[in-house]
C-alpha positions as CSV (number, residue, x, y, z in Angstrom):
1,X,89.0,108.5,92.4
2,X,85.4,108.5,91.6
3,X,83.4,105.1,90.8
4,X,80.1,104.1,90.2
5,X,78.0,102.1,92.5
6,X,74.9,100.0,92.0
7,X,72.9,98.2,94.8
8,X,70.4,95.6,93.4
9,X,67.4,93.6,95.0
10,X,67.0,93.6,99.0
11,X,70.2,96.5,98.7
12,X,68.7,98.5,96.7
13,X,65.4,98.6,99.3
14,X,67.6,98.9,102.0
15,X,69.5,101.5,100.9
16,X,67.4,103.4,99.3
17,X,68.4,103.8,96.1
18,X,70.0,101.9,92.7
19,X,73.2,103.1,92.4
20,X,75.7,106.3,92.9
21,X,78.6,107.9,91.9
22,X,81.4,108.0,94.7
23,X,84.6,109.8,95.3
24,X,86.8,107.1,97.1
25,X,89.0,109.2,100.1
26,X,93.1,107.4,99.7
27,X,93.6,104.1,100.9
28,X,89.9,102.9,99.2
29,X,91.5,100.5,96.6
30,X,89.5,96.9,96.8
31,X,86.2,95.7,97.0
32,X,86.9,95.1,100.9
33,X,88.2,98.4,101.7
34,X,85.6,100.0,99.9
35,X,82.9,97.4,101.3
36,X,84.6,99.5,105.2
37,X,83.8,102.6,103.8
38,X,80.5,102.0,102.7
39,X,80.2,100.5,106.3
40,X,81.0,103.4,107.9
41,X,78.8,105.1,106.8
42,X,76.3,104.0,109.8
43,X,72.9,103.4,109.5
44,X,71.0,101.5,106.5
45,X,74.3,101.0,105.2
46,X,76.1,99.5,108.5
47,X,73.1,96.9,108.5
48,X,73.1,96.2,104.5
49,X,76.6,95.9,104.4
50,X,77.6,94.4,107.1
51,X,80.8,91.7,107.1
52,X,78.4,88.9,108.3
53,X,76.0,89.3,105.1
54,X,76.5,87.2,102.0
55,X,77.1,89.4,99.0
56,X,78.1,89.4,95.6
57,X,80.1,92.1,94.4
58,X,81.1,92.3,90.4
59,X,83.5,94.9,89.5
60,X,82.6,96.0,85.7
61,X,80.5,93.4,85.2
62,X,83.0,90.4,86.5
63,X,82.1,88.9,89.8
64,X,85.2,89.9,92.1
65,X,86.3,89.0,95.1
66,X,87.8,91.3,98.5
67,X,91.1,91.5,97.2
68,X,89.7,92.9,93.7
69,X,91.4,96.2,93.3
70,X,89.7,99.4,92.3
71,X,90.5,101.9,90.1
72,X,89.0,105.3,88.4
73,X,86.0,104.8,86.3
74,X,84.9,101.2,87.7
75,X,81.6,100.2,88.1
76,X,80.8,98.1,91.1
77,X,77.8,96.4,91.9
78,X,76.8,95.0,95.6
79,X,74.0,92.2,94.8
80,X,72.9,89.1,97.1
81,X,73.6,85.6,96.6
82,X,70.7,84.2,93.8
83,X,69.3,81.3,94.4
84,X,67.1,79.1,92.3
85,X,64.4,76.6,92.8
């Protein structure tokens, strides 16, 4: 299952880049699981990612939550909290 992946802000410094296209391996289905994968990755994305860090996820263009399931085709996009002032 391929999906498409965009990092914004601070994520998209960290990370290195604005966005890619991903195959998914079985068993990646939700924004947590895929959240893990991205994880495991190591590195810049172990530290960006990481469980502890306040993020907003949308899933094509609807803010989502873990349990939000993935399918072929989404769009998913890993952004900070905004704040305002």
């Amino acid at each position: 299952m391929v999906v498409k992946l965009l990092y914004f802000a601070s994520l998209r410094e960290q990370v290195g880049s604005s966005g890619e296209s991903l195959d998914l391996p079985l068993g990646v289905a939700s924004v947590a699981t895929l959240r893990e994968h991205l994880i495991a990755r190591g590195g810049v994305w172990q530290s960006a990612l990481a469980g502890n860090r306040a993020l907003r996820v949308a899933v094509n263009q609807d803010l989502a939550v873990a349990t939000t399931a993935i399918k072929e085709g989404d769009e998913v996009a890993f952004f900070p909290p905004v704040t305002g002032g």
